[in-house]
C-alpha positions as CSV (number, residue, x, y, z in Angstrom):
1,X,8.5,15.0,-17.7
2,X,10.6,11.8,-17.0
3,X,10.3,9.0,-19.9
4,X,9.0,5.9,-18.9
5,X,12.0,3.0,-17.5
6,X,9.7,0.3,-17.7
7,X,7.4,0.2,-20.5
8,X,5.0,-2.6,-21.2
9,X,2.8,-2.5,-24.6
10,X,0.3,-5.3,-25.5
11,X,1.6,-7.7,-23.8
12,X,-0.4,-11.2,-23.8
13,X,1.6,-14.5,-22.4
14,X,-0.7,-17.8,-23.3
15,X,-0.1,-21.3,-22.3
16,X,-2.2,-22.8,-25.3
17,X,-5.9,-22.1,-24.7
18,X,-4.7,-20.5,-21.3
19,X,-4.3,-16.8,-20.9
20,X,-2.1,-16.2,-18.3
21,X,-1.6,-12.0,-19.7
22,X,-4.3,-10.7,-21.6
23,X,-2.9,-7.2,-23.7
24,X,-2.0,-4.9,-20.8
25,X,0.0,-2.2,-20.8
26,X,1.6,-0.3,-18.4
27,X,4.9,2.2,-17.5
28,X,7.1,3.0,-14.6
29,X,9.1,6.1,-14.4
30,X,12.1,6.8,-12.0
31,X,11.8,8.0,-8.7
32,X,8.2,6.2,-8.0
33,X,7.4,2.5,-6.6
34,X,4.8,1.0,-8.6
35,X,2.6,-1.7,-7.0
36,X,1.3,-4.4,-8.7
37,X,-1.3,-6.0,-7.2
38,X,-3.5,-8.8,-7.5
39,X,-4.5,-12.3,-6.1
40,X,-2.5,-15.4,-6.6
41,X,-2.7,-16.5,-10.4
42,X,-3.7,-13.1,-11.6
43,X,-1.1,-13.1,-14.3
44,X,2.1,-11.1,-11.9
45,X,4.6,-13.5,-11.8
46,X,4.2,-14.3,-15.6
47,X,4.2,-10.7,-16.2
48,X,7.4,-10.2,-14.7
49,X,9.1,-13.3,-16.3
50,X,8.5,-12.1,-19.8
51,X,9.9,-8.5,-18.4
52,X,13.5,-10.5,-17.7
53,X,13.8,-12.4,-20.9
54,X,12.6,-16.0,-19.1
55,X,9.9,-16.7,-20.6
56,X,8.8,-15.5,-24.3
57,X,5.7,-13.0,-25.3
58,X,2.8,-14.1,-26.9
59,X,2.6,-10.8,-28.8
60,X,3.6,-7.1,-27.4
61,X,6.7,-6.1,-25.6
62,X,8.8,-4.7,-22.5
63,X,11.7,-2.7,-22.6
64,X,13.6,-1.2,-19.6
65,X,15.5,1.6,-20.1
66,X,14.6,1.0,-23.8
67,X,16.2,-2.1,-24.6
68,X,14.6,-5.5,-24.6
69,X,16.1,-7.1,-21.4
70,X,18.0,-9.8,-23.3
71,X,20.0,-6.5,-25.3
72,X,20.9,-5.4,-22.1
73,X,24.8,-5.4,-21.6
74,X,25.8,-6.8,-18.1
75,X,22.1,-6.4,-16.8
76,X,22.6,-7.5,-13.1
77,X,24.1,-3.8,-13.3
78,X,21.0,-2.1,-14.6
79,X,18.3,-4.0,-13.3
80,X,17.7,-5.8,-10.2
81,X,15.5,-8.8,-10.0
82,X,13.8,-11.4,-7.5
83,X,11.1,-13.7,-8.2
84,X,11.5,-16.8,-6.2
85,X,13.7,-16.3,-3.0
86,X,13.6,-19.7,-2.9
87,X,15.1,-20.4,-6.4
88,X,18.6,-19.6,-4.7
89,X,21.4,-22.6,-5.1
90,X,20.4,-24.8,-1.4
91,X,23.8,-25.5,-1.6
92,X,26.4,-23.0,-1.5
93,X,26.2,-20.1,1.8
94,X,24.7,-16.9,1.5
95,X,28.2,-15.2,1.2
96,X,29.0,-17.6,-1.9
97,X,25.3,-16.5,-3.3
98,X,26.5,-12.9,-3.4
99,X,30.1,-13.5,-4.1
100,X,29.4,-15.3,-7.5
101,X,27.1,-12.6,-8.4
102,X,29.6,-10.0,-7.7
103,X,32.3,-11.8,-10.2
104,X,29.5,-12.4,-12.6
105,X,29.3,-8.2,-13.1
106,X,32.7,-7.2,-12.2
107,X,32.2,-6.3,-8.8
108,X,34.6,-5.7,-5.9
109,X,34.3,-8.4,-3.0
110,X,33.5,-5.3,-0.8
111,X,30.3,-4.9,-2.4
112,X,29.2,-8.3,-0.9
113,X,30.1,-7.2,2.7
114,X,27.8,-3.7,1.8
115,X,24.9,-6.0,0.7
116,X,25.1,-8.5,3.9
117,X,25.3,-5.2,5.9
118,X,22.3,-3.3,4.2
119,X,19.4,-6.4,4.7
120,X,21.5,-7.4,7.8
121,X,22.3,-11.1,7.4
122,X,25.2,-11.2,10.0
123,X,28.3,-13.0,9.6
124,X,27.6,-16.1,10.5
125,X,24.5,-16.6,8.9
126,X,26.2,-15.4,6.1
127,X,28.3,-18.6,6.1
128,X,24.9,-20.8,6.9
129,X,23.9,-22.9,3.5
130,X,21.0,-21.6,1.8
131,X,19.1,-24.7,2.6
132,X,18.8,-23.9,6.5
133,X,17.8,-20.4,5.8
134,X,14.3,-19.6,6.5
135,X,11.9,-17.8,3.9
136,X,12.3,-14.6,5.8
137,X,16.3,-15.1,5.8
138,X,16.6,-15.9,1.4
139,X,14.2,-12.7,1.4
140,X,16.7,-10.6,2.7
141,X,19.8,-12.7,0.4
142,X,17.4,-12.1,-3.1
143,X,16.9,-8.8,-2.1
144,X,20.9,-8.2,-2.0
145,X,21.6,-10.3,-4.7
146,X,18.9,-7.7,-6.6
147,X,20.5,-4.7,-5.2
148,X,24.5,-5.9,-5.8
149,X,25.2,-4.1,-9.3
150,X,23.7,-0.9,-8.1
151,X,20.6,-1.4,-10.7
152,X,18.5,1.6,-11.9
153,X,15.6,-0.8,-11.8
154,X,14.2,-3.0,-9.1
155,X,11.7,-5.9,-10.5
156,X,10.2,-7.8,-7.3
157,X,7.8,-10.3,-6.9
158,X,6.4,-10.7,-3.4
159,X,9.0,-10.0,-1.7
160,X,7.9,-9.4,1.7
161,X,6.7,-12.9,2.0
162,X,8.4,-14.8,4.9
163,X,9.3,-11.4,6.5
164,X,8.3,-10.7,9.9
165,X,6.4,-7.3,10.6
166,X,10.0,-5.5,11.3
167,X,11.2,-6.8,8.1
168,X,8.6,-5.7,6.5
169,X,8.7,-2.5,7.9
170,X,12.1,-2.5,6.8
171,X,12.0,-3.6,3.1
172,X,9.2,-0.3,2.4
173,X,11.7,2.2,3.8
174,X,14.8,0.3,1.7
175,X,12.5,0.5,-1.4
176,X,10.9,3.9,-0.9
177,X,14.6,5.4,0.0
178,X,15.9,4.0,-3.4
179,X,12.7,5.5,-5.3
180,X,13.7,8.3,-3.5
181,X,17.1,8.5,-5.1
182,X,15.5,8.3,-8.2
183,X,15.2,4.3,-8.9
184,X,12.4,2.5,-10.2
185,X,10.8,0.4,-8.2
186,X,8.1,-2.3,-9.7
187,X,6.5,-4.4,-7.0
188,X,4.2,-7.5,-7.1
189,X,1.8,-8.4,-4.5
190,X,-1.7,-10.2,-3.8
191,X,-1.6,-8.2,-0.2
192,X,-3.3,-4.7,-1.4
193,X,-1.9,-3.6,3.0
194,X,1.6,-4.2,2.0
195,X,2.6,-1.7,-0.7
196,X,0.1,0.8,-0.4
197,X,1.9,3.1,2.0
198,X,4.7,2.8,-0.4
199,X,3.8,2.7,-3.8
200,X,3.3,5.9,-5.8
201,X,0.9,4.1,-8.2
202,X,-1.2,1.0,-8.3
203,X,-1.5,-1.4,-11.0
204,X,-4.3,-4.1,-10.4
205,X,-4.6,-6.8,-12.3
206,X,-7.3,-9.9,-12.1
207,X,-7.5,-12.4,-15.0
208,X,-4.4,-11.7,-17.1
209,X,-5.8,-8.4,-17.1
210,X,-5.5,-4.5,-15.5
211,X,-9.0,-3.7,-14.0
212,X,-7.8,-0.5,-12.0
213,X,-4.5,1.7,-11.9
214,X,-3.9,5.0,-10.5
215,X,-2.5,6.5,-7.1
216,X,-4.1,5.3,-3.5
217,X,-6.3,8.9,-3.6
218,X,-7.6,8.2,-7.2
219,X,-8.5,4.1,-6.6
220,X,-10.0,5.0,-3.3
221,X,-12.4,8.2,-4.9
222,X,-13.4,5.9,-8.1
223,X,-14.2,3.2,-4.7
224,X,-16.6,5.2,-2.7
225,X,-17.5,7.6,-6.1
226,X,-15.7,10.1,-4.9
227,X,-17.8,11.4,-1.7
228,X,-15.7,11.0,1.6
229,X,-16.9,9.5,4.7
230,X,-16.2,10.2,8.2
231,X,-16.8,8.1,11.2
232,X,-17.6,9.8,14.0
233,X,-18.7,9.9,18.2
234,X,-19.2,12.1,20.2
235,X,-20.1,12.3,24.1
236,X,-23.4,13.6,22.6
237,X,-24.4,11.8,19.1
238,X,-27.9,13.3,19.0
239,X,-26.5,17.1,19.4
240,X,-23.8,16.1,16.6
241,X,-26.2,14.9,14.1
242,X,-28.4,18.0,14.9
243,X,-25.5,20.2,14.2
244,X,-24.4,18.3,11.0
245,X,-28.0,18.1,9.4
246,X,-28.2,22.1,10.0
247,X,-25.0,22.2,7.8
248,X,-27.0,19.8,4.8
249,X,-24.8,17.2,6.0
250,X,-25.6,13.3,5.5
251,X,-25.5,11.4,9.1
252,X,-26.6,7.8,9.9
253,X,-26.2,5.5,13.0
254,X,-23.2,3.2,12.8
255,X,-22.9,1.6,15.5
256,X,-21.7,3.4,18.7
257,X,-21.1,6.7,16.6
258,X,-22.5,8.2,13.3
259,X,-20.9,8.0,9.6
260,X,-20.8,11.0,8.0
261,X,-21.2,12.6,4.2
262,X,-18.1,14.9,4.4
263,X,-14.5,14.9,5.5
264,X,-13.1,14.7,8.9
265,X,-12.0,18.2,9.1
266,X,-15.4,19.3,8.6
267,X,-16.8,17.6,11.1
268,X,-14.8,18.5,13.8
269,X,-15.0,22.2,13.3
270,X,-18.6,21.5,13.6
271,X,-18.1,19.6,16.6
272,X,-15.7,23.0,17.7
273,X,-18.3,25.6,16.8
274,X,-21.0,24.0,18.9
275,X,-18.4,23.0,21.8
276,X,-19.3,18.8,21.2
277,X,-16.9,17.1,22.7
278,X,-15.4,14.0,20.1
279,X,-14.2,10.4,21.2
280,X,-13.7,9.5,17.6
281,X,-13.0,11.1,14.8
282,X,-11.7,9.0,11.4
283,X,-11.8,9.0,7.8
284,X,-15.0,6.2,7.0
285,X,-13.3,5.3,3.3
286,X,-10.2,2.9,4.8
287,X,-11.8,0.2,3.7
288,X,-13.3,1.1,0.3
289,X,-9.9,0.6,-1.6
290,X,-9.4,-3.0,-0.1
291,X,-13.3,-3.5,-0.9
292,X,-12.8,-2.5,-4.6
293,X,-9.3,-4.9,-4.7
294,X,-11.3,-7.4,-3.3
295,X,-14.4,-6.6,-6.1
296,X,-12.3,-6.7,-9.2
297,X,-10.2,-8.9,-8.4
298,X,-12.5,-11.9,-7.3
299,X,-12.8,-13.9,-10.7
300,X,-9.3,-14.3,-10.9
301,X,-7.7,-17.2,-12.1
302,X,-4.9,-19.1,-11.4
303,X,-1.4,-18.5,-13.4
304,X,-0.6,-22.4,-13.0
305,X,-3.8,-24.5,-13.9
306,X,-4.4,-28.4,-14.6
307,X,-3.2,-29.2,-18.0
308,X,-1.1,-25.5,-18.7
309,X,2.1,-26.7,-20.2
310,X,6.0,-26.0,-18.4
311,X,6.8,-22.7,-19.6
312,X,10.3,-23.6,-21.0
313,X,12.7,-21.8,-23.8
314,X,13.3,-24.1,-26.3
315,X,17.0,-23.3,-24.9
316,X,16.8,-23.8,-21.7
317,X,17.2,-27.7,-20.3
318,X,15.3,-28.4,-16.6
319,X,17.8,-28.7,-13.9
């Protein structure tokens, strides 16, 4: 078994009175993508500060690779990180972005052209200023800037937004080929759609607290309580139903079709042994995880909130 690279104990970030992280804990192992998921001010984004040494815990811990990420020598070249695409200098091009990067670790110039390449910012929008980039475009730049020292560990936070459906598309094969290669992939999200095809595991969180984890299969049996459901119709319902209620199976009228008490396979050799020919034949739970997202997740507060103070080190000076 493969130790944890991520591993987050206790952890509880409060803004006085506010809690923004409320004692979770959690791991990520190499080779998986790990979706955390939860609405907007459900306690992410302050989650995944604390991981990177910005902001300070409350009480409990992360380590990566096990070191605290401020022990971590040259870190840009262990662990890859984006949480604001928009953060990026306005300023300075999207080559300059990268290029500073790359001297910061010790990296060839070659590098840069390889990242440009891989989320495929061309050359000339390369040499476009940040500021006349659109959302979708400083995606793709944060997402090379996290990839540039060849990290073991990936910490992103949201960032498909801005991305069209092909980038999109796009970013879940880039992240699920460098799980693949055995990286470690942890990535935020209020969109339960985006990351579920991807991610190995699920981590939801809703009020500074994890309400649900586990893999898409486990979510979605704890969802529905572990009976499957198959929506079905056939050129004759009534014959279908007949059959099905023979075999002690559960059938009621939805809709233009039945919903079934069993799995899809079973259904349709059903339909096969009587000779019923189907127009429709799906799985009836696709929308019990997104329900149960939805149901745990409702009460959740906001991470910024009227009155919650700047979250500043006492080092660090506002630009």
């Amino acid at each position: 078994m493969v130790g944890p690279m991520i591993k987050v104990e206790g952890l509880t970030r409060a803004y006085g009175s506010f809690i923004a992280v409320d004692d979770i804990s959690f791991e990520c192992r190499p080779g998986t993508v790990t979706g955390f998921l939860g609405p907007n001010g459900a306690g992410k984004t302050a989650t995944m500060r604390v991981m990177v040494g910005l902001t300070p815990a409350t009480r409990g811990e992360v380590t990566i690779g096990g070191m605290h990420y401020r022990d971590i020598p040259n870190p840009g070249r262990h662990v890859g990180v984006l949480l604001d695409a928009s953060a990026q200098h306005a300023g300075r091009t999207g080559r300059e972005v990268l290029e500073i990067g790359a001297r910061t670790m010790g990296l060839p110039s070659s590098r840069v052209d390889e990242m440009l390449e891989l989320v495929s910012l061309d050359s000339r929008e390369a040499k476009r200023r940040v500021r006349n980039y659109s959302l979708g475009m400083r995606q793709r730049l944060g997402i090379a800037h996290a990839l540039l020292g060849d990290p073991t560990v990936l910490i992103l936070d949201e960032p498909a937004n801005g991305l069209d459906p092909a980038g999109i598309r796009w970013m879940r094969g880039l992240l699920k080929g460098y799980a693949d290669q055995g990286g470690t992939v942890l990535l935020s999200s209020h969109l339960l759609h985006e990351v579920e095809q991807i991610a190995d595991e699920m981590i939801l969180i809703g009020n500074g607290r994890i309400v649900a984890r586990g893999t898409r299969d486990e979510l979605l049996a704890n969802a529905t309580g572990g009976v499957s459901t198959t929506l079905v119709t056939a050129l004759d319902n009534q014959l279908l139903a007949s059959a099905l209620a023979e075999k002690g199976v559960e059938v009621h009228q939805a809709g233009a079709g039945l919903r079934v008490s069993a799995e899809p396979v079973d259904v349709g050799r059903v339909a096969a042994d009587k000779q019923i020919v189907l127009t429709d034949l799906r799985a009836g739970n696709e929308g019990g995880l997104e329900d149960l997202f939805l149901e745990l997740t409702a009460d959740s507060a906001r991470e910024t909130v009227p009155g919650a103070p700047v979250d500043i080190h006492p080092n660090e000076v506002p630009a």
